[in-house]
Structure formats: structure tokens, C-alpha cells
C-alpha positions as CSV (number, residue, x, y, z in Angstrom):
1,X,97.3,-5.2,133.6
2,X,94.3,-3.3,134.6
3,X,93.5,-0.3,136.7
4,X,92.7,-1.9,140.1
5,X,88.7,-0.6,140.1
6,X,87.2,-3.9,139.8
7,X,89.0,-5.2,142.9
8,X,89.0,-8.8,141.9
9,X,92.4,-9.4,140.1
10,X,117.7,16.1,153.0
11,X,116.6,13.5,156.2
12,X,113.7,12.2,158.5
13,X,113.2,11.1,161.4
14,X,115.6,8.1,163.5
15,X,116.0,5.2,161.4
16,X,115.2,1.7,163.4
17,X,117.6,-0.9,162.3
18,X,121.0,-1.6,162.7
19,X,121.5,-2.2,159.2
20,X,120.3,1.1,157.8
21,X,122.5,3.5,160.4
22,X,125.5,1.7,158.8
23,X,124.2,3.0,155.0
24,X,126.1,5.1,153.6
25,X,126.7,6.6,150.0
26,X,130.3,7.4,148.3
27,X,130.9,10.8,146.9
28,X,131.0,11.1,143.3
29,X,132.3,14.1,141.1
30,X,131.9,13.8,136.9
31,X,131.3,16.6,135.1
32,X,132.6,18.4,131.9
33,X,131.3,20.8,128.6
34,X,131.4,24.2,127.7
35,X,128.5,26.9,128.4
36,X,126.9,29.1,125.8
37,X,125.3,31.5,127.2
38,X,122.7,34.3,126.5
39,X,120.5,37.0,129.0
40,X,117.4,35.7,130.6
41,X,114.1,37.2,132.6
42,X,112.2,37.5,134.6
43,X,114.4,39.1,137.4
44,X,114.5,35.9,139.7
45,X,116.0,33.8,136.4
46,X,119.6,33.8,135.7
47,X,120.8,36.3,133.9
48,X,122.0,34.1,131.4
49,X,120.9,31.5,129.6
50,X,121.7,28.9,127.2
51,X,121.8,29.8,123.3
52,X,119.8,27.0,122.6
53,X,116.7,26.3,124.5
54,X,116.1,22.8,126.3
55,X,112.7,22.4,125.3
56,X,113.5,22.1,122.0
57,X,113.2,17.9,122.2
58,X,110.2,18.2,124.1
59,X,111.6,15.7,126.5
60,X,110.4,16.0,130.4
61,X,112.6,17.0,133.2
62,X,112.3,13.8,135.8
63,X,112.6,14.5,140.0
64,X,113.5,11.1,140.8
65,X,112.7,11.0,144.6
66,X,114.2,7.8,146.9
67,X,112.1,7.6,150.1
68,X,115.0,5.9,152.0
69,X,114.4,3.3,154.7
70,X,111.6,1.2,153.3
71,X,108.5,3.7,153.3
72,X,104.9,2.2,154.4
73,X,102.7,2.1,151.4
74,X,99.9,0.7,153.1
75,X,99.5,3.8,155.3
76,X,100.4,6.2,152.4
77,X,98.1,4.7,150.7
78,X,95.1,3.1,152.6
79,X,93.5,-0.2,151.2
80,X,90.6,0.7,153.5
81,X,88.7,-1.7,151.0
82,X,90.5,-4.5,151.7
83,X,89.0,-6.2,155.4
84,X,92.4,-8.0,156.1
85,X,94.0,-4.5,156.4
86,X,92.2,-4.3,159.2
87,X,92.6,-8.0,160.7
88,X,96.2,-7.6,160.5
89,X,96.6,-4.0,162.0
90,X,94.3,-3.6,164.6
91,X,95.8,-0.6,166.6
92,X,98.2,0.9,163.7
93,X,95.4,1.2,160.8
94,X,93.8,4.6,159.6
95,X,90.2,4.1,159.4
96,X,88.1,3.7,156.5
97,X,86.2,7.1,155.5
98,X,82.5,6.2,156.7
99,X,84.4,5.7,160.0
100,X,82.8,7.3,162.9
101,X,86.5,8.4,164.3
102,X,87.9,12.1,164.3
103,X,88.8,13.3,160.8
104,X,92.0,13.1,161.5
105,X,91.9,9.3,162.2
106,X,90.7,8.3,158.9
107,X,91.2,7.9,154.8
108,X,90.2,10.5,152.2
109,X,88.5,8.0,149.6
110,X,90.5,8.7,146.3
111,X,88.3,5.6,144.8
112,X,86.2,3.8,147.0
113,X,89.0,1.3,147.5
114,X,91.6,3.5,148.4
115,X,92.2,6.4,150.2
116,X,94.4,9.1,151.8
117,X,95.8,9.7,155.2
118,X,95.3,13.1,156.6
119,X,98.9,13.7,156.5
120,X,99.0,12.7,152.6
121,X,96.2,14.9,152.0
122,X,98.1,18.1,150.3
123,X,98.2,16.2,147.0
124,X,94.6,15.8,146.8
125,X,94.4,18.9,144.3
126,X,97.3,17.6,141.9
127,X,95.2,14.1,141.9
128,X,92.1,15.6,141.4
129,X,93.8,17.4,138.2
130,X,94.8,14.2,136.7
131,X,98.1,15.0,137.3
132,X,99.0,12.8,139.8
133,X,99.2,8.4,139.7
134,X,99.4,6.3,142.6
135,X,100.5,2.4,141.7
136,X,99.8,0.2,144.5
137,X,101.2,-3.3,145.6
138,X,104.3,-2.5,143.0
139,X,108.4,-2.8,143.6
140,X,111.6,-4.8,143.1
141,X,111.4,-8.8,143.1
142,X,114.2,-8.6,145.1
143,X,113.4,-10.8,148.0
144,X,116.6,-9.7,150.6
145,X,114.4,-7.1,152.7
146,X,117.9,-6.1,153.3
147,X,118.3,-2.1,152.7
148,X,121.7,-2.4,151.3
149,X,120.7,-4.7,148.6
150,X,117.1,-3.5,148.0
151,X,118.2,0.0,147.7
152,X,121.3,-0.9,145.5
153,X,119.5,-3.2,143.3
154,X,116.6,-0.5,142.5
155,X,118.5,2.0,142.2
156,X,121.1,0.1,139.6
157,X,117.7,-1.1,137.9
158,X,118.6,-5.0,138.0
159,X,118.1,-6.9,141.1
160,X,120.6,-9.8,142.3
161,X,123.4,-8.4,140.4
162,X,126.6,-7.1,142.3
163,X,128.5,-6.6,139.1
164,X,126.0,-3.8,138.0
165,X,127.5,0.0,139.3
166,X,125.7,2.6,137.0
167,X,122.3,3.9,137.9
168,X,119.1,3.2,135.6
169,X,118.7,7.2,135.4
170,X,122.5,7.4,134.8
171,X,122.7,4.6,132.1
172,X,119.8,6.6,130.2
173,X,121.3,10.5,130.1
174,X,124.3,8.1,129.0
175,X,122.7,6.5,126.1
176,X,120.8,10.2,124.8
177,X,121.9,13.5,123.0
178,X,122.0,16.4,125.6
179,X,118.2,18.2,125.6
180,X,120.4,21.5,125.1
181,X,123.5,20.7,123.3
182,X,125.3,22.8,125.2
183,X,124.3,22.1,128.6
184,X,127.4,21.9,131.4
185,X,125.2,20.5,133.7
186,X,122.5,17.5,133.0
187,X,121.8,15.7,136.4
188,X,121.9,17.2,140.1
189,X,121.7,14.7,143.0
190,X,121.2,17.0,145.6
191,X,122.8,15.6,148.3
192,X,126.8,15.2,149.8
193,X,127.3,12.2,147.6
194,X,125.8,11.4,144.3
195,X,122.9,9.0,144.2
196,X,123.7,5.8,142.9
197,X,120.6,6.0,140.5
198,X,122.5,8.8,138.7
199,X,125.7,7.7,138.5
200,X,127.7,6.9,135.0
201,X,125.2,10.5,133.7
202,X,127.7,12.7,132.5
203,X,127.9,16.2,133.4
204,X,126.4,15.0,136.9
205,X,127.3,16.6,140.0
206,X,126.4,16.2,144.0
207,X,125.2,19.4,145.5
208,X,123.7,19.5,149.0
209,X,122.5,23.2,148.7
210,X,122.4,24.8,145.1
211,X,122.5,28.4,146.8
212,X,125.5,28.1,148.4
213,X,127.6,25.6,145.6
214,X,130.8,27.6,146.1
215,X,134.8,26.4,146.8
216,X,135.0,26.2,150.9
217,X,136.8,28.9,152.8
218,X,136.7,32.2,153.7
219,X,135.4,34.7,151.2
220,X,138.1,36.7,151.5
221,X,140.8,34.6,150.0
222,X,138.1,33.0,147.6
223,X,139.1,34.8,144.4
224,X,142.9,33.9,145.0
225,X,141.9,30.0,145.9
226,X,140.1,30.0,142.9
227,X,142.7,31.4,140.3
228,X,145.0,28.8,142.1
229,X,142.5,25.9,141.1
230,X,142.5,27.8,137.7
231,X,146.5,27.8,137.5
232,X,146.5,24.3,138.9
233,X,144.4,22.5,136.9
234,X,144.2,24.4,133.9
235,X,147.2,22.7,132.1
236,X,146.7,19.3,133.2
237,X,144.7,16.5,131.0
238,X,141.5,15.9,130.8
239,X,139.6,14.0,132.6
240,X,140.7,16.0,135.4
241,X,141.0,19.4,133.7
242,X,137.4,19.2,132.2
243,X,136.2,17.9,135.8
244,X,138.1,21.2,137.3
245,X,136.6,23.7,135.0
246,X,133.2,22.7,134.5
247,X,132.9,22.8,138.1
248,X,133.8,26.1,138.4
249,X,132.0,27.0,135.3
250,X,128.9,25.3,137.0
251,X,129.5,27.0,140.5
252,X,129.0,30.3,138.1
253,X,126.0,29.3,136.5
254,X,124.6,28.7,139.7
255,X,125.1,31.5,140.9
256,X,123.4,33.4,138.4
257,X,120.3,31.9,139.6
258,X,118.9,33.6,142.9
259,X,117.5,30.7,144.9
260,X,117.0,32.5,148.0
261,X,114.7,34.8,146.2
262,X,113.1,32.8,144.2
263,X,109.0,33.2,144.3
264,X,107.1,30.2,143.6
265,X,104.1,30.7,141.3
266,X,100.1,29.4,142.0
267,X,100.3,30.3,145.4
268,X,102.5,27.5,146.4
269,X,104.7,27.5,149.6
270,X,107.0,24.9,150.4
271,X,108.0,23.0,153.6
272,X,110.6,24.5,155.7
273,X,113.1,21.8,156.3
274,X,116.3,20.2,154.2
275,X,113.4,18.3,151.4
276,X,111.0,21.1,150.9
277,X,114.1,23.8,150.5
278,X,115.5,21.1,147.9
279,X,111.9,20.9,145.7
280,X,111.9,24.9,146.5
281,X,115.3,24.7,144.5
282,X,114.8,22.4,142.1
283,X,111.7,24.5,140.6
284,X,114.0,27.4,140.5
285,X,116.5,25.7,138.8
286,X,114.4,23.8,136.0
287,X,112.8,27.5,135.3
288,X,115.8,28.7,135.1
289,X,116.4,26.3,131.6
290,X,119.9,26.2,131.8
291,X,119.7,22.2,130.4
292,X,119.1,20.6,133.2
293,X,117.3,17.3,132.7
294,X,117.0,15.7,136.0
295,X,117.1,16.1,139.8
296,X,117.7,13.3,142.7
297,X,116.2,14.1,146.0
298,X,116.0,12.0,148.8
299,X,113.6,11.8,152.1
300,X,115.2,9.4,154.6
301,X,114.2,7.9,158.2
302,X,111.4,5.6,156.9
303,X,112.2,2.3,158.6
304,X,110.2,2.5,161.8
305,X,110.2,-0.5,163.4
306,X,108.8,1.0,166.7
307,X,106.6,3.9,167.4
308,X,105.4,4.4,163.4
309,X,103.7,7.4,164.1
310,X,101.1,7.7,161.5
311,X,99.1,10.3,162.8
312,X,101.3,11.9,165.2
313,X,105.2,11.1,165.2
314,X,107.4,10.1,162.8
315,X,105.6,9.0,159.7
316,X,102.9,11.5,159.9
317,X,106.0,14.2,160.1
318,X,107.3,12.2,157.0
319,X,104.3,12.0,155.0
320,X,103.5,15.9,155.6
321,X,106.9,16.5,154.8
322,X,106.5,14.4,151.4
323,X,103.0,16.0,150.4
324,X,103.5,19.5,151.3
325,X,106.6,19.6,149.2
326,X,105.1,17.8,146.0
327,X,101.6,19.8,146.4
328,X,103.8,23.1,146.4
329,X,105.7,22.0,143.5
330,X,102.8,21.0,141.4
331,X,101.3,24.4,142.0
332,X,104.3,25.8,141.2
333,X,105.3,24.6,137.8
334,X,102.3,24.5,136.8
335,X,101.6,27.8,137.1
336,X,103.8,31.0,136.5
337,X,105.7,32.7,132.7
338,X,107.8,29.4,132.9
339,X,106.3,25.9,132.8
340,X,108.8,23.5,132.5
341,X,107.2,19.7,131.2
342,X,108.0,17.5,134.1
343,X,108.0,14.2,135.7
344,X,107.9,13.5,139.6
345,X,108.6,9.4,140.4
346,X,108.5,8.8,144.5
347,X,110.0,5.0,145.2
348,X,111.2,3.5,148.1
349,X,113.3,0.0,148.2
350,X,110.2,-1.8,149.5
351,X,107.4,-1.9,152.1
352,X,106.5,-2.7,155.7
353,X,105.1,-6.3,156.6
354,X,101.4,-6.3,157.1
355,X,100.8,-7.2,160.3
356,X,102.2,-4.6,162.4
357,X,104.8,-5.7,165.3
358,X,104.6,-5.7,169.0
359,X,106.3,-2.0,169.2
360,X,103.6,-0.2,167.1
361,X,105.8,-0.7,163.9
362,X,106.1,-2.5,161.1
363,X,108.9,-4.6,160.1
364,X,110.8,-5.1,156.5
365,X,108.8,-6.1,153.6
366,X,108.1,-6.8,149.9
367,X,105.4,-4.3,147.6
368,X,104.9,-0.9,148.6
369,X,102.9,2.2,146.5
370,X,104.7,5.0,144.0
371,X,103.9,7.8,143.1
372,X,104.1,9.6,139.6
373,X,103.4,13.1,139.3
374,X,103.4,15.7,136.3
375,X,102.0,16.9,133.3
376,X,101.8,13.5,131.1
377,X,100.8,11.4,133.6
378,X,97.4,10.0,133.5
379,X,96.7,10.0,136.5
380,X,93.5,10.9,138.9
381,X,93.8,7.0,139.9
382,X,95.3,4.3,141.8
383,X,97.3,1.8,139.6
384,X,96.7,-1.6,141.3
385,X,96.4,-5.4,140.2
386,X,95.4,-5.8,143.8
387,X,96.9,-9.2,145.1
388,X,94.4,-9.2,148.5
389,X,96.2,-9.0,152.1
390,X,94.4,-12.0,153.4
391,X,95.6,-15.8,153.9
392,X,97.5,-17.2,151.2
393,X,97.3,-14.0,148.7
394,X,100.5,-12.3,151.1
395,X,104.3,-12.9,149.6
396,X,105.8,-15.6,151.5
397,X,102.8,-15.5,153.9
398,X,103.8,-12.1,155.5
399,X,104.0,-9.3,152.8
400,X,102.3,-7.2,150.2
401,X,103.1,-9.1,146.6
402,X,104.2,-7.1,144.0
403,X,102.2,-7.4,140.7
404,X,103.8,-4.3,139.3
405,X,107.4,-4.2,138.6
406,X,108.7,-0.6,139.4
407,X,110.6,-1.1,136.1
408,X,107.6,-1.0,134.3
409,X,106.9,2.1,135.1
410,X,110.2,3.9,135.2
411,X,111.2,1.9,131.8
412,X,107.9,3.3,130.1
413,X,108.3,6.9,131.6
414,X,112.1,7.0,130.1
415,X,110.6,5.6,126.5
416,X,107.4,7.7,126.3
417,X,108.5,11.2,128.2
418,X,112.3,11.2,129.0
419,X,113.5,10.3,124.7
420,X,115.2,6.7,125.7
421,X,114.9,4.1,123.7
422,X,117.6,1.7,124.7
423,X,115.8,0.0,127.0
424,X,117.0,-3.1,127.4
425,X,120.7,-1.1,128.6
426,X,118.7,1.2,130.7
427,X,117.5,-1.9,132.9
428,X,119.6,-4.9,131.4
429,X,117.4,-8.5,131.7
430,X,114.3,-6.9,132.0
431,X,111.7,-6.9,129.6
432,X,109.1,-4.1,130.8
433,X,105.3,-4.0,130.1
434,X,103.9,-0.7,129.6
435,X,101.3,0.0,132.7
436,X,99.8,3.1,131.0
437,X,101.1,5.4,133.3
438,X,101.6,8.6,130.7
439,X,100.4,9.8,127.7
């Protein structure tokens, strides 16, 4: 597999099927340890911290962001090089960047090949760094376009297989020592209901806000609800004693870390909105070093089927929405007294169809375009074994192919940055070959 240079190989907008308003996630609650704790600065920090630091294995701390709803790669990424693109979207196409259009209307070139839409354009900097990898015509060989499957069978990391529950991200903090041995918390999906790419990690929790993780109720009879959960729960068995206390051992943690006050380093300012207060968070949180080791966000309202929106409307609002956040949080922890190593992965369960539709959309389809951001990553490039978008190079006559399996990727980032090495349980039947995606 080649670098394509040579050419010659918290929620969006509406969603726009039937099948995706009827998604929904179970809630899921596992957690348990015991906290060792020590003081911490500077003032935003907690004021504890663990005995033991984090970093001690050198592993990364991976964001995995889910763009749910089938994100369009072909707009996030612009094959301006590629003529078909054109052919097969005359009216919903961002123009290629010797176009003589309004800014606005056209690609950034990132390579002469690719390029950037103006609403993708925030990440330009962490790109230009090296710190930033876009991997083009890649996904699941999942063949369903159904959002129910596709999203369940990437996020399990095994496609066609019902009997699979665990998450690829949960099956690996399962299989690995704890980066801090005495971490009470390892995983955050930060969201109502735990992401089913996380689930089976122990000491994992759902949170939708991490400044306001608290028992519900009125703060005046909080101290007496919580020495009744205390009472309650204290004498009983584990797994629902441990469960009981580490939660309210993690709801103090948190709170030792002041998220509403937290001030980003390198200048960075993030997105108002449910996403960009989440990244906001999650930098706050992994400079805090309390052992956490990774972070589930989601970005739904991507399947726009009508009205796309790519410079005005929907998916432009998405695609701002996506850069402004990961642009803020590259300046941010890359900058500042605390630097945590790190690993951003951006997927989605699979593309848009080519040709656009007769609503100015795009309908379900196959390969779409990842990102991987953070300080290992080599990137500064577009990762592409480019299949071509003309007659008989499309999947099934219709889609993007996929020449990179997203397991590949993910499978080498878990090896090489994240201290796995189990790999065939982390994604079971799959035998991945390394794209070269981090050093």
C-alpha cells in the first residue's frame, strides 16, 4: 500500500432516513478500583492526582470520534483530481482550486490531488505540522449500507457478526494493564449511553457533561441521598457494591477538576455547541492525568439525503463544527505545562453514493475518508490507494471502493501507540496490514 501521490493505483443537524431516527444506544454502567491520590497544579488541575503518573508506559490517550449517520468523504475531502467527481456531481461538487468561483466555493489543495473545503479548513495548521493524516477511499467491507449494521459492525470491529457485543476499543483496555495502576476511571464515552465501541473496558462510564457528573436531585438533600447510596450499597456484593462506589468515587474525582474554568493553551478556542464543549472537556480532563486512557465522542446528523448543504446548511455547519473543535484541540495539547501524548481517529460507518440524488443529497454508500490526528502520526498527507470514481472502478457500479480497511489503521494505532498486542482479540478474523499511519 502506497501513499496515493502517484494517482495510478453531542448532535447535528436532522438526520434523513427512516432507519437512523429509529437508532438508538442502550445505557451502560461498569465501573470499579480504588483511587490513590496525591495534590496537583496548576490551579485549573485537580487538586489531586494519582500517586503514580500515567505516562509512565508511554502509551497515547486515543479520542475515538464516531461521525454518526454516514458522513460524506468526498466533500470532506475533495478528489478535485479525479474528473469523474465532477461528471457525477454536477451541482453538489466544491470546485477544484484553480477554479475561477468565490473562495468559498472551492478546495484548499492539500496535494495537488486533494483538497479541503472551506468549512474543513481549520485543520490546515495541524496538517501542515505533520500532525494530522487523512486516509481516503477506506472503511468496513460491510456491504448492508444499513446504519444499524454498519455502525454496529465497526464499532464491534468484525463485520457480519451478530454474536460479537464488545467494542474493538473495549476488547483492548480489556486485554492491557491499566496506564496508572491505580486509575478508577480508564474510558469516558461522553454521551447518555455508552458507545458500543467502548463497551466490555473496565472502569468505563457514560457521562454526557463531565462538569456536572453528580447524583440527580436537588442540592439540598444531596449529601443525605448520597450517604443513603453509601448505607445502601455499601454492604452488598460486588459487582454492584464496586459499581456503587467507584461511581461516587469517580463523581469526586471529577469534581476536583474545574471544567468550567478550564483555559485552553496555544491560543485555542473551541466551538460553542454540545461537540466542541465535549473536546473543550476532554483536554481538560487528559491534563488533568488522573489515568484516563481514552474518550468516545460523537458528532451525529450526517445522513443527508436532501438539501446536503456543503457550503451553507447542514454539512457545512457539520464540517465547521468538526474542524473548529479538532484545530482547537491540537493547539491545545500541544501547547501549555501539560502535553499529554495523544491520538485523535474520526470514522464514520460509511460514505455517500457518488452521484448525488435528485434532492441535492447523497444517498448511502460504501468508502468514505478518516482522519488521524496527534503527535505520532505521520501525517501532512492524504493516505489513498485511489480506486478512480469513473465507470467500472465504483463498488457495485455506484460507490466509492474501499482499498483501506479501517481496521488497518485502528489495529496498527492500538499495536504501535495504544500498548496492544492481542490483535487478533481486538478485531477477531481480521488479519491487518500496517498502512504506516504512526511512528
Amino acid at each position: 500500500m502506497t501513499d496515493h501521490a502517484a494517482h495510478d493505483a453531542p448532535s447535528g443537524g436532522p438526520c434523513g432516513c427512516d432507519e437512523y431516527l429509529r437508532l438508538s444506544r442502550r445505557n451502560f454502567l461498569a465501573a470499579s478500583g480504588v483511587a490513590a491520590l496525591a495534590s496537583a497544579a496548576p490551579a485549573w488541575l485537580p487538586r489531586v492526582a494519582l500517586a503514580e503518573s500515567h505516562r509512565s508506559s508511554q502509551r497515547d490517550v486515543i479520542v475515538s470520534v464516531y461521525l454518526r449517520g454516514a458522513s460524506d468523504g468526498l466533500t470532506m475531502v475533495v478528489p478535485f483530481g479525479d474528473p469523474n467527481y465532477y461528471t457525477a456531481r454536477p451541482s453538489l461538487n466544491v470546485a477544484p482550486p484553480d477554479a475561477n468561483v468565490d473562495p468559498s466555493l472551492k478546495a484548499t489543495s492539500l496535494d495537488g490531488f486533494f483538497g479541503l473545503p472551506a468549512a474543513m479548513l481549520p485543520l490546515l495548521p495541524a496538517y501542515q505540522s505533520g500532525q494530522l493524516l487523512f486516509v481516503h477511499a477506506t472503511g468496513s467491507h460491510d456491504p448492508s449500507r444499513s446504519h444499524f449494521d454498519a455502525q454496529r459492525f465497526m464499532e464491534v470491529g468484525k463485520a457480519q457478526d451478530p454474536t460479537l457485543g464488545t467494542g474493538w476499543l473495549g476488547r483492548h483496555l480489556a486485554s492491557v494493564t491499566p496506564m496508572s495502576p491505580n486509575a478508577i476511571l480508564r474510558a469516558v464515552g461522553i454521551s447518555t449511553g455508552l458507545m458500543r465501541t467502548l463497551v466490555g473496558a473496565p472502569d468505563t462510564l457514560p457521562i454526557p457533561n463531565l462538569d456536572t457528573f453528580d447524583i440527580a436531585g436537588s442540592s439540598t438533600t444531596l449529601a443525605s441521598r448520597r450517604a443513603a447510596l453509601q448505607d445502601l450499597y455499601g454492604p452488598v456484593a460486588d459487582p454492584v457494591h464496586a459499581a456503587a462506589m467507584t461511581t461516587l468515587q469517580t463523581i469526586d474525582l471529577l469534581n476536583t477538576i474545574n471544567f468550567a474554568g478550564y483555559a485552553p493553551s496555544g491560543g485555542a478556542v473551541y466551538p460553542t455547541g454540545n461537540f466542541g464543549t465535549a473536546f473543550k472537556s476532554t483536554a481538560a480532563l487528559l491534563k488533568a492525568q488522573i489515568g484516563v486512557e481514552a474518550v468516545a465522542i460523537d458528532l451525529g446528523g450526517w445522513d443527508t439525503h436532501a438539501n446536503q448543504g456543503i457550503f451553507t446548511g447542514t454539512m457545512a455547519g457539520l464540517m465547521s463544527q468538526l474542524a473548529q473543535a479538532l484545530a482547537a484541540f491540537h493547539a491545545d495539547m500541544n501547547n501549555g505545562p501539560v502535553q499529554p501524548s495523544h491520538i485523535v481517529t474520526v470514522l464514520s460507518e460509511f460514505g455517500r453514493r457518488v452521484a448525488q440524488n435528485g434532492s441535492a443529497g447523497t444517498d448511502h454508500g460504501h468508502g468514505n475518508a478518516a482522519l488521524i490526528m496527534g503527535n505520532a502520526v505521520t501525517g501532512g498527507r492524504v493516505l489513498a490507494n485511489w480506486p478512480g470514481l469513473g465507470p467500472g472502478q465504483l463498488y457495485q457500479g455506484l460507490d466509492l471502493a474501499v482499498t483501506i480497511d479501517y481496521r488497518d489503521v485502528l489495529a496498527e494505532i492500538v499495536q504501535e501507540r495504544l500498548g496492544g498486542t492481542d490483535l487478533s482479540y481486538i478485531f477477531p478474523g481480521h488479519t491487518p496490514a500496517f498502512q504506516g499511519v504512526v511512528s
